[in-house]
N, C-alpha and C positions, 0 to 999 in steps of 0.2 A: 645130559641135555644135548639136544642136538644143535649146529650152527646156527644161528640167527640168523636173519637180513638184515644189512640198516636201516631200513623201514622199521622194523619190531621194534629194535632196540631204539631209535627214536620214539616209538611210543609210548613204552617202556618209561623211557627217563622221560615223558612230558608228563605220564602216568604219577610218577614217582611224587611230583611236584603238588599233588593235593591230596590233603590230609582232611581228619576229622570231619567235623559237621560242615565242612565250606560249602558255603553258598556258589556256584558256577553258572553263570549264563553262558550256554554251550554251541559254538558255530557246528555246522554239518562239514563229514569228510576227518581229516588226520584230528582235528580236538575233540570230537567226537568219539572216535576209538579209544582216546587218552581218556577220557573224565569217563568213560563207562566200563573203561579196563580198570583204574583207581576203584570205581563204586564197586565192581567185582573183586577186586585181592584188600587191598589194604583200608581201605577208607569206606564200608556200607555204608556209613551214616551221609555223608555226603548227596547235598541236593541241587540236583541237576535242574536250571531252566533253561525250556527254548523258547526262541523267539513267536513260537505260535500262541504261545500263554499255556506250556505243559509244564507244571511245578513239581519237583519231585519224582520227573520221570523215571522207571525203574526199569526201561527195555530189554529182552532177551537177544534182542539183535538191532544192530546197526541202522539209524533211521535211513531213508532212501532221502528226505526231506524233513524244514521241519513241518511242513502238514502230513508227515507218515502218521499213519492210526494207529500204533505199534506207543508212538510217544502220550498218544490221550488216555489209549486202552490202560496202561502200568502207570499213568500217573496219581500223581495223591489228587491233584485238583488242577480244572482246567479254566484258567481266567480269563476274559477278552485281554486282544494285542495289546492297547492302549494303557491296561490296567497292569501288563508286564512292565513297558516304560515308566509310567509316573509314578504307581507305587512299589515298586520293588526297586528296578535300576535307577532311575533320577531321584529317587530318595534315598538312594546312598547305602541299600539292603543286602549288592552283590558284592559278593568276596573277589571273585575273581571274574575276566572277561578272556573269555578261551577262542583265540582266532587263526585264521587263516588269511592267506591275499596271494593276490599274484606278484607281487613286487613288495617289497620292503629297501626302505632308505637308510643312511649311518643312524639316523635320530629315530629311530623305530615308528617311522609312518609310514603308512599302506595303502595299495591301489590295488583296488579289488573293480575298478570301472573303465577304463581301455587301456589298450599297450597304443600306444604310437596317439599322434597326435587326436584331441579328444573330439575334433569338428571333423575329422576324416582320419579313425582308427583303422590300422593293421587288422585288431582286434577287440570287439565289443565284449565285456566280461559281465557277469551275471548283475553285478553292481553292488552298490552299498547297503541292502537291506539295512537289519538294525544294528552294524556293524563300526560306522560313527559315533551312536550315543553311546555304545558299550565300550569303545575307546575311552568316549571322553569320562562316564561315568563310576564305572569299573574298579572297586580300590586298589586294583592291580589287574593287571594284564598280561597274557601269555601269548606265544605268537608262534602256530607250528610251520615250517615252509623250509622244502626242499631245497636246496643252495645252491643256487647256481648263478652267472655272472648276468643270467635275463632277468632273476628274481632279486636279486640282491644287489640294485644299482646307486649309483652314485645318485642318479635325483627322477625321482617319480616321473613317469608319464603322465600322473593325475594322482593327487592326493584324495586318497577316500577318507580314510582315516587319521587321525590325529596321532601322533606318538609325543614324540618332546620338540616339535615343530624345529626350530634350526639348533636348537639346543643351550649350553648355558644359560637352564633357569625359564625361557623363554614361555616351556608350557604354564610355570606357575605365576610369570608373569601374567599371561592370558585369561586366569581363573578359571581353568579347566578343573573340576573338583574332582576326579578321579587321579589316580596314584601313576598310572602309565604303564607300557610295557619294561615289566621285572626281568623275563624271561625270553630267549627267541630261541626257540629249540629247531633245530635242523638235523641234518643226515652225517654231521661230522661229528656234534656237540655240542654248546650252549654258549649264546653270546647273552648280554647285560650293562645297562647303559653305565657309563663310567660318573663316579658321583658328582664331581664338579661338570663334563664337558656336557655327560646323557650323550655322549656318543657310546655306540653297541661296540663291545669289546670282548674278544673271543677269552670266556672263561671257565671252559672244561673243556674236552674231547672223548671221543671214546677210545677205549683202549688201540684199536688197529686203526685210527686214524691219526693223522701228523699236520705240525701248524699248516706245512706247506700246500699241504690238502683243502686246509679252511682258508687259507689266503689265496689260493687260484681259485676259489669258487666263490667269491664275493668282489662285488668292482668297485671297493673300494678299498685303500691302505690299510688292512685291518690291524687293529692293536691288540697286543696281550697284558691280559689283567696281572697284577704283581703276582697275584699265585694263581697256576692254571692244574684245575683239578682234572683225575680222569674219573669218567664217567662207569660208575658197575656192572661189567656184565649183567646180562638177565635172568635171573632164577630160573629153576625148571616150573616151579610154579608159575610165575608172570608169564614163560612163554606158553604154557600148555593151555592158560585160561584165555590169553591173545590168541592162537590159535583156534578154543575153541569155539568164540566170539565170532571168528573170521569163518567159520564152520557154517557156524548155524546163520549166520545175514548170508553167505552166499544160497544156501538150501532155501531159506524164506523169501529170496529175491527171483530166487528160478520158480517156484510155484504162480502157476495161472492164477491172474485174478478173477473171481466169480462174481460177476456181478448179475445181484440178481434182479428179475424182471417182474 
């Protein structure tokens, strides 16, 4: 097998994390690569929705969006937006909510809507799509994002997303009826909210990474869980199938669009 990046091997291990038939409502970009590298090695059965109403998607490559045609064409069935939210997600249908953001806090909530102040942003961010009600509904949550002291701060620029709000207890004080984020998979290794505080606590690593690695690259005191696992190398199999994912979406994103007249 050849060297990995740690980008793969974070794939890799976000991949790792869904088994069998789970249900995923799926964001576009790194959990995207994760739930469709799982539905390719270990887990077929596994069904993918996105937020455009694509149930069951079974893509050959990577969507561009979630309105790519790629997600309608290989689906089992395609349902209005609306009929995604209230009968599948707000009825309590999805297994898991697989996200992204540009910021994450100790209490695993996200801002995926500006960096710097929100009436006069530095930067305006794509926003919250269906990215709140899959926090809040989700019977668990996954959260993939690069680490570093912009992403991983001590208190949001803008709360998009709901995680375990200041923590002890507080999201279930709220009645937020989804489970929260379980998982936050990054470039070093896996943090997880700690059970009484739900503050994120660094509980794996990958093998060539070290605490001091994960503690300079988050801005806040991070904790270690009582036992900190490492994380598995990647198979030659997981990498060759990740590669050839990443093969074929860059080939089908270079071809001209035809549109015809």
């Amino acid at each position: 097998m050849s060297a990995c990046t740690r980008d793969e091997w974070m794939t890799i291990a976000a991949a790792r994390l869904l088994q069998g038939r789970c249900v995923c409502f799926v964001g576009i970009g790194l959990p995207s690569a994760a739930c469709n590298l799982a539905r390719l090695t270990h887990a077929p059965e596994l069904v993918l929705i996105y937020e455009s109403g694509a149930i069951g998607t079974r893509s050959k490559v990577l969507p561009l969006s979630i309105g790519d045609g790629e997600l309608a064409e290989t689906a089992a069935c395609v349902v209005p937006l609306p009929e995604i939210f209230s009968y599948y997600l707000q009825a309590g249908r999805v297994d898991v909510g697989f996200l992204g953001a540009a910021q994450i806090d100790r209490h695993g909530n996200l801002n995926s809507t500006v960096i710097g102040p929100y009436d006069t942003p530095q930067t305006r961010l794509p926003g919250a799509g269906g990215a709140p009600e899959i926090a809040l509904h989700a019977r668990q949550v996954f959260v993939m994002l690069k680490a570093s002291k912009r992403s991983f701060v001590e208190r949001l620029d803008f709360r998009t997303s709901a995680g375990y709000f200041d923590g002890h207890g507080a999201r279930a004080r709220s009645g937020a009826p989804g489970g929260g984020p379980r998982a936050v998979i990054t470039d070093f290794g896996m943090l997880a909210p700690h059970p009484q505080t739900e503050e994120l606590q660094l509980t794996a690593l990958f093998a060539d990474a070290s605490v001091d690695e994960a503690r300079a690259a988050v801005g806040w005191p991070l904790l270690l869980a009582d036992r900190l696992d490492t994380i598995a190398a990647p198979s030659a199999y997981e990498l060759d199938t990740l590669r050839a994912l990443d093969a074929r979406t860059r080939e089908a994103h270079a071809r001209p669009v035809r549109i015809p007249l």
